[in-house]
C-alpha positions in Angstrom: 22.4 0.9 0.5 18.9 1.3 -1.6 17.7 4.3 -3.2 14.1 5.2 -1.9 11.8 4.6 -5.1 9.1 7.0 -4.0 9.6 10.0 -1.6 7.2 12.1 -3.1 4.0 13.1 -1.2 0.8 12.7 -3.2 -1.9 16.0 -3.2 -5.4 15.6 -4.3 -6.5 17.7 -6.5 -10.0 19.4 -7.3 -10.7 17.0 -10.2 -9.2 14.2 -7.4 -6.0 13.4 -9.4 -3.0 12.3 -7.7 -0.3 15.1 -8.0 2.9 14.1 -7.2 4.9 16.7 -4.4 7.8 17.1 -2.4 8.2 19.1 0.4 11.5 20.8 0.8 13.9 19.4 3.2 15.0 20.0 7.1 18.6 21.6 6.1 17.4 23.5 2.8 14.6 24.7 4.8 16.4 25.9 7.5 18.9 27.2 5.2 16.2 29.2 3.5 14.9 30.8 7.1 18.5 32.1 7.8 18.6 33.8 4.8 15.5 35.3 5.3 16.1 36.2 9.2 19.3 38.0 7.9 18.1 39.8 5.4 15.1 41.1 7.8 17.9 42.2 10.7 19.7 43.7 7.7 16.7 45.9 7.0 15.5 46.1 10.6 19.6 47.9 11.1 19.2 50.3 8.0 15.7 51.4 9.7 17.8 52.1 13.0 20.8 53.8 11.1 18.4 55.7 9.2 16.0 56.8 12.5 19.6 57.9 14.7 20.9 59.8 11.4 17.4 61.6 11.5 17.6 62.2 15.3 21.3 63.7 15.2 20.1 65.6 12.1 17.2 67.6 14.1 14.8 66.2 11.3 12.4 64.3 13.7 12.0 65.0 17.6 13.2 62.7 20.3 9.8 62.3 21.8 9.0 59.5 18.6 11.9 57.4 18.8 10.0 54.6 20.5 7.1 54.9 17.9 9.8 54.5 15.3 11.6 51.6 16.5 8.1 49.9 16.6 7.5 50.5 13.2 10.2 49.9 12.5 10.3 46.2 13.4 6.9 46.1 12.1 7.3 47.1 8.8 11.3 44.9 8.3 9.2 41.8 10.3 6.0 41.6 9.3 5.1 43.9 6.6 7.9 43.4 4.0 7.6 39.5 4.4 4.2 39.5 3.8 4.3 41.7 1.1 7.3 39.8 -0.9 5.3 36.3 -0.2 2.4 37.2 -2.1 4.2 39.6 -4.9 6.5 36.2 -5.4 3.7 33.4 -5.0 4.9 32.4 -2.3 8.3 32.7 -2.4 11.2 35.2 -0.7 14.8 35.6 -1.4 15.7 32.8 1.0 13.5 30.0 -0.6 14.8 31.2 -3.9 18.0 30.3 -3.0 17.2 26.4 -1.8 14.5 26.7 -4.7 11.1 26.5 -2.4 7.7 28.2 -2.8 5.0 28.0 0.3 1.9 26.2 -0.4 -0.7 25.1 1.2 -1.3 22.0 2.6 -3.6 21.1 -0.7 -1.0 22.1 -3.2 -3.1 25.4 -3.7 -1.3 29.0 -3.6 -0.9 30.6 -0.3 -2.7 33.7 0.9 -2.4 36.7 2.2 -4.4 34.8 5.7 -1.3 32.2 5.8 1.2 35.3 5.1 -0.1 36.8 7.7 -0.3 34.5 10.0 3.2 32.9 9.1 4.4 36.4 9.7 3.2 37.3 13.0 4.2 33.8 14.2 7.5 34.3 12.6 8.3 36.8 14.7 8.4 34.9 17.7 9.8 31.7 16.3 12.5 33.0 14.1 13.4 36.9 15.1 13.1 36.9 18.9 14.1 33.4 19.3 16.6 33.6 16.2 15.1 30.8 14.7 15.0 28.1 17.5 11.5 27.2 17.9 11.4 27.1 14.0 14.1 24.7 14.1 12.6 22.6 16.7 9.2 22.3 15.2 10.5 21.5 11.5 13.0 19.2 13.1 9.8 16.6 14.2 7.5 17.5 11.7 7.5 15.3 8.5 7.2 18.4 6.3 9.5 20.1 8.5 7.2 22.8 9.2 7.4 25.5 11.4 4.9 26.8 14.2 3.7 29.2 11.2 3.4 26.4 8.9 1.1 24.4 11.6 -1.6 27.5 12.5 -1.5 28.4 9.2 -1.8 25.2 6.9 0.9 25.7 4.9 4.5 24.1 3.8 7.2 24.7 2.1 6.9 22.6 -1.6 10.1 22.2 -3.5 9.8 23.5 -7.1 13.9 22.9 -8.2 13.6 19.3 -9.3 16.9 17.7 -10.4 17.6 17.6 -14.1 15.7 14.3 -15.6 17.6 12.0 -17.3 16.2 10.0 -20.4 15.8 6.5 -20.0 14.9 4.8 -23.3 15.2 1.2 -22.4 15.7 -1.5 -25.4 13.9 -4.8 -25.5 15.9 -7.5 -24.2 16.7 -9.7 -26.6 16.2 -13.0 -25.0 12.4 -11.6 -24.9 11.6 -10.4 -28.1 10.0 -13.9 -29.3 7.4 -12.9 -26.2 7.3 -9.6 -26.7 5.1 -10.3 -30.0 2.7 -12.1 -28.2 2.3 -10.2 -25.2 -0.5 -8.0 -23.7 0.4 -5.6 -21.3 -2.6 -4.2 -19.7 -2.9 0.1 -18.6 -0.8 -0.3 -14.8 -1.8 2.0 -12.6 -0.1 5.0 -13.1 1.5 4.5 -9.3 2.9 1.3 -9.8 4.3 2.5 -13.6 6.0 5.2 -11.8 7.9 2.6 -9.6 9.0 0.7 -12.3 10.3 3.7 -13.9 11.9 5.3 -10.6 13.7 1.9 -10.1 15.2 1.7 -13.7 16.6 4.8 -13.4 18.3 4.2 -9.6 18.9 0.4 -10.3 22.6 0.8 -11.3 23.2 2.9 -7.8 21.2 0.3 -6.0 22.9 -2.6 -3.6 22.7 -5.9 -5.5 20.3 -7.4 -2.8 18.1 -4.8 -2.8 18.2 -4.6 -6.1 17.0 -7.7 -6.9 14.3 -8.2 -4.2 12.3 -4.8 -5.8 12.6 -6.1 -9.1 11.7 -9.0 -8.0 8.6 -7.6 -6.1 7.9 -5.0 -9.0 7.3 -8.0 -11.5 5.0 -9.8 -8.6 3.1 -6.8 -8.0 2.9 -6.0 -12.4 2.1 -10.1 -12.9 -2.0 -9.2 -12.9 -1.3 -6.8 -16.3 1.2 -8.9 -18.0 0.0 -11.9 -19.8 1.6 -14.4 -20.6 4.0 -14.4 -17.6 8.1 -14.8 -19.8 10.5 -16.9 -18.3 13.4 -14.4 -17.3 15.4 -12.3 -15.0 13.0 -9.8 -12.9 14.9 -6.9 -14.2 14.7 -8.1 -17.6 10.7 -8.1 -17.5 10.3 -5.0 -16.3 12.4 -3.7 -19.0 10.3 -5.1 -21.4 7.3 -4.6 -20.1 8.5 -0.5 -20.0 9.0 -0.5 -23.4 5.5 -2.6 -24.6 4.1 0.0 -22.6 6.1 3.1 -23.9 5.2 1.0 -28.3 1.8 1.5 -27.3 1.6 5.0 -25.6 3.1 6.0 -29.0 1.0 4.3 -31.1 -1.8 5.4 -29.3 -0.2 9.2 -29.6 0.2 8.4 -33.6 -3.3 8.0 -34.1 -5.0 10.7 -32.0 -3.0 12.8 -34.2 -3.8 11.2 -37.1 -7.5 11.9 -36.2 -7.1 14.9 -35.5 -5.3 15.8 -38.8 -8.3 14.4 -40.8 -10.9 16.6 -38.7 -9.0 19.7 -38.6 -7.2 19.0 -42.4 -4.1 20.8 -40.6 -0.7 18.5 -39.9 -0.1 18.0 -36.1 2.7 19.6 -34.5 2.8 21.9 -37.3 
């Protein structure tokens, strides 16, 4: 089985750079929303154990019950989510746990408009139908987004990304005789990011599929790469990844250096 190589949605933003984004799965979503919906029928209960303890107490007449049941509900459903979603950014205990933050649909921070609106929705889709029309709508929309979500122009973003792990690749050896003669031209950054992603997932990779995107990485890299080595796919791409990471530093090396001799002050110091 192959490992997807690029998942991640892609955001404009204002200066129209591509921003890579992921929107946080069906079940971790979900899983979010029920933690949520029990923590509001939590507080919605203490409301009603608090309002019978002040009826059987004398301290409030019967005549208001109904008026405090309504507030009630309004303040555990609508009020207190709004409330924690724009004191968090965006966030509630729920998405905290399956690490997601609401956005909206541009990558900008929510509002209190798309609070509010998610809210008042949310009381229809999650409370009084305990979550089933949530779950239907995120269930066949491709950022599983609820009816909320959808009036309001907003989704759930994942912000816990998994723990990166270094990859410093080491020239090949049978291409080190090209590798002083080669000129690797700036890749765009989407197709550099593919090489990377697959060098990372190659070893968990099928063998056949393996070898076909390698094979169609250093096909679609062929335009920046002059002259063209005789070698194994993989084995280019490798190289290629590490010309390109020689020259990022040396590039690096000598902005600082400029910058030491304008500024007379060491870099990084």
């Amino acid at each position: 089985m192959s490992t997807p190589l690029d998942t991640a949605d892609e955001v404009l933003s204002g200066e129209a750079v591509a921003i890579d984004v992921q929107p946080l799965g069906f079940f971790m979503r979900a899983l979010g929303s029920f933690i949520d919906m029990v923590v509001g029928w939590v507080l919605f209960l203490l409301f009603l154990w608090l309002r019978t303890w002040l009826l059987f107490t004398g301290i409030i007449d019967a005549s208001i019950d109904g008026i405090l049941n309504i507030t009630a509900a309004v303040i555990c459903f609508v009020v207190v989510p709004i409330v924690v979603e724009l004191a968090t950014r965006g966030r509630s205990l729920g998405r905290l746990a399956v690490g997601g933050r609401i956005v909206r649909l541009d990558g900008g921070a929510a509002g209190f408009r798309h609070a509010f609106i998610r809210s008042l929705i949310g009381v229809l889709e999650i409370y009084m139908t305990f979550g089933a029309i949530a779950m239907l709508s995120g269930a066949f929309t491709p950022r599983s987004q609820r009816l909320g979500d959808l009036v309001a122009g907003t989704y759930s973003q994942r912000v816990r990304t998994p723990k990166l792990v270094p990859l410093a690749p080491v020239m090949p050896p049978a291409l080190t005789g090209w590798a002083q003669i080669a000129d690797v031209a700036r890749m765009p950054d989407r197709l550099a990011r593919r090489i990377s992603q697959f060098l990372q997932h190659a070893e968990r990779m099928s063998p056949p599929a393996r070898a076909r995107v390698a094979g169609d990485l250093v096909a679609e890299s062929a335009a920046f790469v002059s002259p063209q080595p005789a070698a194994h796919p993989e084995q280019i791409l490798i190289a290629i990844t590490v010309l390109r990471r020689e020259r990022e530093l040396r590039a690096l090396a000598i902005a600082d250096a400029k910058t030491e001799r304008l500024t007379g002050r060491r870099v990084g110091v």
